[in-house]
Steps between C-alpha positions, in 0.01 A plus 500: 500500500627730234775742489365799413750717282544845594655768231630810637559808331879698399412725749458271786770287404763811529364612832547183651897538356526816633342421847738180524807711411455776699427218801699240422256235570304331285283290750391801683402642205326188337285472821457868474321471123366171571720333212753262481883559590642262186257751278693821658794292439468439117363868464824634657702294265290629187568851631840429528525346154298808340217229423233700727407765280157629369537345168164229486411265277275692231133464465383240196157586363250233478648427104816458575424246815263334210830479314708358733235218612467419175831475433568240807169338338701429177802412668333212701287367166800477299688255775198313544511515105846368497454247785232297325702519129773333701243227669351471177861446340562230809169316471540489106884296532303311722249359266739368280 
């Protein structure tokens, strides 16, 4: 069985902070919003810690994810690159 991951939004994420502060129970309120406590938890602590803000990750266009898969691309062809000039180094010595 797979987890399934749910993402909630800023806006849900500070209620829930605000519910469990003005309560003072975050089990109550976990059960209340159907989530769990440790997530209330952490996004208490990333209030706290001024992490929790509506700053998001921006949105890449389809040529700049193009980019950066290409880029991993290159980055895994040049080890596999430099892995067999090594084996062919090894094997070489070998043969002598």
């Amino acid at each position: 069985m797979e987890r399934q991951i749910r993402i909630y939004s800023l806006e849900f994420k500070l209620k829930a902070v605000e519910l469990s502060n003005q309560r003072g129970s975050l089990v109550s309120v976990a059960n209340e919003l159907n989530v769990s406590s440790d997530n209330i938890k952490r996004w208490n602590k990333e209030f706290n810690q001024g992490k929790l803000t509506g700053k998001t990750t921006p949105v890449r266009s389809k040529e700049e994810e193009e980019v950066i898969r290409l880029r991993k691309e290159l980055a895994d062809v040049k080890m596999d690159r430099d892995i067999l000039k090594k084996a062919v180094g090894i094997f070489s010595k070998s043969d002598k």
